[in-house]
C-alpha positions, -999 to 999 in steps of 0.1 A, spaced: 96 78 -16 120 85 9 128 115 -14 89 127 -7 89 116 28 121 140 32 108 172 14 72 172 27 89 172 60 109 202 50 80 218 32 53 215 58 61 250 85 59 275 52 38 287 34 58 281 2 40 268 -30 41 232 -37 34 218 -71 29 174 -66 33 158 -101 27 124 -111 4 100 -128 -34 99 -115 -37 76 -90 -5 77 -74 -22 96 -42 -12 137 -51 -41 149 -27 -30 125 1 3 141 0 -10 177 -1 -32 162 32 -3 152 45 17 183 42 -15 203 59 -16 182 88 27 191 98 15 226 88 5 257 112 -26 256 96 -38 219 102 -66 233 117 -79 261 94 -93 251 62 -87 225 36 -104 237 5 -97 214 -26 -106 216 -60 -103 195 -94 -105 217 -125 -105 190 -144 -138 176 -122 -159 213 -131 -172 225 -166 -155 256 -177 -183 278 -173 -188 270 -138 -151 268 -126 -146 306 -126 -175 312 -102 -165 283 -82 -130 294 -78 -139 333 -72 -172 335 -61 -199 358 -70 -223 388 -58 -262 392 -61 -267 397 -99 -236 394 -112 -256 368 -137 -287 346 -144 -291 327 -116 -272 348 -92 -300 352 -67 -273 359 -36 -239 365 -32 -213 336 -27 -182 331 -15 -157 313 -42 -133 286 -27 -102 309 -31 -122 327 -4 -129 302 18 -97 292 19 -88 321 42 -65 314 68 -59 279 55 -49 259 24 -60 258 -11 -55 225 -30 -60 229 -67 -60 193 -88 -54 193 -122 -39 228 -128 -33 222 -159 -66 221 -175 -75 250 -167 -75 279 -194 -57 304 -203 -84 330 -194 -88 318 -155 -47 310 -155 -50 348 -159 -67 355 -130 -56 332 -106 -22 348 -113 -34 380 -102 -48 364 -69 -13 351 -59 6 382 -62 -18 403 -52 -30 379 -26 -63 394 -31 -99 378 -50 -127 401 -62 -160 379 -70 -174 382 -104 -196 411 -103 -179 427 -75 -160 463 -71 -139 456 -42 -112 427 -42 -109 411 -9 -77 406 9 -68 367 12 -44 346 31 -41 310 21 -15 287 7 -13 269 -23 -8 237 -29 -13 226 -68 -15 191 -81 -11 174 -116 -6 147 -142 4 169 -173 40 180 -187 40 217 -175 71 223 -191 58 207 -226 25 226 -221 40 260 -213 62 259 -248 29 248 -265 11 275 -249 -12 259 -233 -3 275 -198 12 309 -189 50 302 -181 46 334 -153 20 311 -135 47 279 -139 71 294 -123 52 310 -96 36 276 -89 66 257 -91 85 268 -66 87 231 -44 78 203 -68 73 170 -55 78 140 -81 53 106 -70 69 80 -88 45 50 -103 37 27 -85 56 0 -106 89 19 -103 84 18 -66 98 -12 -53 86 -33 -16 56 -10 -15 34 -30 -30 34 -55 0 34 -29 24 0 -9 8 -18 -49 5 -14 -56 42 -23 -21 50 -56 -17 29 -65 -56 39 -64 -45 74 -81 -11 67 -109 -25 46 -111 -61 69 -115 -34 101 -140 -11 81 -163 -39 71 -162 -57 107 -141 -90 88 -115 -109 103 -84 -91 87 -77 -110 52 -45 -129 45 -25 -126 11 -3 -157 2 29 -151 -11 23 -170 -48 -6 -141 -50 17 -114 -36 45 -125 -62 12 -118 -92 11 -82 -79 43 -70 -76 44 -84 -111 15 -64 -126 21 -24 -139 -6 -7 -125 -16 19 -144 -40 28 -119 -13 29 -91 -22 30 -60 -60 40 -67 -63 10 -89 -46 -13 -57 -69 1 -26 -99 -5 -51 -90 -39 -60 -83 -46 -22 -113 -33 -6 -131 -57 -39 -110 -89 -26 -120 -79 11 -157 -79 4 -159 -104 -17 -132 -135 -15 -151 -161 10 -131 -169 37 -96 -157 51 -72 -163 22 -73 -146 -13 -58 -167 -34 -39 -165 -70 -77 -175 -87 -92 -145 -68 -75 -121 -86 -86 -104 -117 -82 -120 -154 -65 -90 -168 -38 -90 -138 -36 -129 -143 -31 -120 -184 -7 -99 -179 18 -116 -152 13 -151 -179 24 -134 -209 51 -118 -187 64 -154 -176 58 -168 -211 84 -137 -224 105 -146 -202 103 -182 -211 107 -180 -244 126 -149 -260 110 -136 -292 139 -146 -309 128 -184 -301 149 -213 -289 160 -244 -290 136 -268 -277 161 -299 -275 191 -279 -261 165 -266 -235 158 -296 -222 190 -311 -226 205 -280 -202 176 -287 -179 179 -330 -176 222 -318 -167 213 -292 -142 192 -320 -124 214 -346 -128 244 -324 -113 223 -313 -84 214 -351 -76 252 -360 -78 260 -334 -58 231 -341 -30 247 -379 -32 285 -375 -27 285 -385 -66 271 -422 -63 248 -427 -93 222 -453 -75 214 -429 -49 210 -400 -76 188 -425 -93 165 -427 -64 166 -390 -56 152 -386 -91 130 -417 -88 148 -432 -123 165 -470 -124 197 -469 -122 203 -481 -160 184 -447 -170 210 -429 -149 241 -443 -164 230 -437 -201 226 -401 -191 254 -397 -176 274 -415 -202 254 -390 -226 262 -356 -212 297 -369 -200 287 -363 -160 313 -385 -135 299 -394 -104 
């Protein structure tokens, strides 16, 4: 993260193309927000769009825009959001559903730098900056031909990698306590308070959601965990599920175990431990362990520990 923190900073006075990959829900459009507000153009226009959010037969008109009549329904001419992006930034989501058809002409728009509306004569002279977001392989779907490899590497001239959430390490705790204050102040609640038992549960879990599926869960524990605390039994059952079979794994290899060793290793770590708290003498290591002392000398006899 310190990676992304370093090249947005870097990235953020051009007007150089930014491609942001990584799974959905590791926050893509926040960092293409984030790059607009250290830009010139913080305060021309934002214009975002997810292709994968618009049926194909609308996306071309919504990108490009339209004149009176172009087709059924075209009762005025409209602006696309290419167009409204003058001046400002374009954020497209999702590049890489789009089809081959519209890669096409959005191709043509950045290196002409122009848009002509469906049904219009004239193209219109543009100044934006793209910034492009997605989840896909671009590389796997440009050799299957699923996008144009002119429009990858005119896109991809900056990309910026999100890593998981799960591969991102001391965030977790640092995203909680910011969305429990965040939601606690948007709802008027006493800020919540996490435990660190709980804590420990969520920095175990994957989250394939990333940090979507955390802000959602915390804004859920905000509203509704009575009280000031959330707790270990306010969390979900398939986050609970998961961090038990995790422990259970790491309990008890697949390979299995000895039972009897096991224990055995575990009755000779205590018993060491209590010596050692006791300067060696057996009748205080007794009592430490709440044993008699008879106990205490058959063990010690039995795993060969002097005291």
């Amino acid at each position: 993260m310190r990676q992304v923190y370093d090249t947005l900073g870097r990235v953020a006075n051009g007007n150089t193309t930014v491609t942001i990959r990584g799974e959905s829900g590791t926050g893509k459009e926040l960092v293409a927000r984030a790059i607009v507000a250290n830009s010139p153009r913080r305060d021309q226009a934002f214009i975002s769009i997810n292709c994968a959010a618009l049926p194909e037969a609308l996306i071309e008109s919504e990108l490009f825009g339209h004149e009176k009549g172009a087709f059924t329904g075209a009762h005025q001419a409209r602006a696309g959001q290419i167009e409204r992006a003058h001046g400002g930034t374009f954020f497209l989501d999702e590049i890489g559903t789009l089809g081959l058809a519209l890669q096409s002409k959005l191709l043509r728009v950045l290196e002409q730098h122009t848009v002509q509306r469906i049904g219009g004569k004239e193209p219109r002279k543009i100044d934006f900056r793209l910034i492009t977001a997605t989840n896909e392989d671009l590389e796997q779907a440009v050799h299957a031909g699923r996008f144009r490899e002119d429009l990858y590497y005119r896109i991809n001239v900056v990309p910026i990698f999100l890593p998981p959430l799960r591969e991102r390490e001391g965030d977790i705790a640092l995203l909680v306590d910011h969305f429990l204050r965040f939601y606690s102040a948007a709802n008027n609640l006493a800020v919540k308070t996490i435990d660190t038992e709980t804590l420990a549960v969520l920095e175990d879990y994957h989250w394939p959601g990333n940090v979507r599926e955390l802000e959602n869960l915390m804004q859920r524990l905000v509203l509704m965990v009575p009280g000031s605390a959330i707790a270990v039994k306010h969390l979900p059952q398939q986050i609970l599920y998961t961090s038990s079979a995790k422990q259970e794994a790491l309990l008890i290899p697949e390979e299995g175990l000895s039972f009897d060793e096991e224990m055995a290793r575990i009755e000779v770590a205590y018993l060491q431990a209590a010596l050692r708290r006791t300067g060696g003498r057996k009748s205080a290591a007794a009592d430490l362990l709440r044993m008699n002392g008879q106990k205490m000398k058959y063990l010690c006899r039995k795993y060969g520990l002097q005291g």
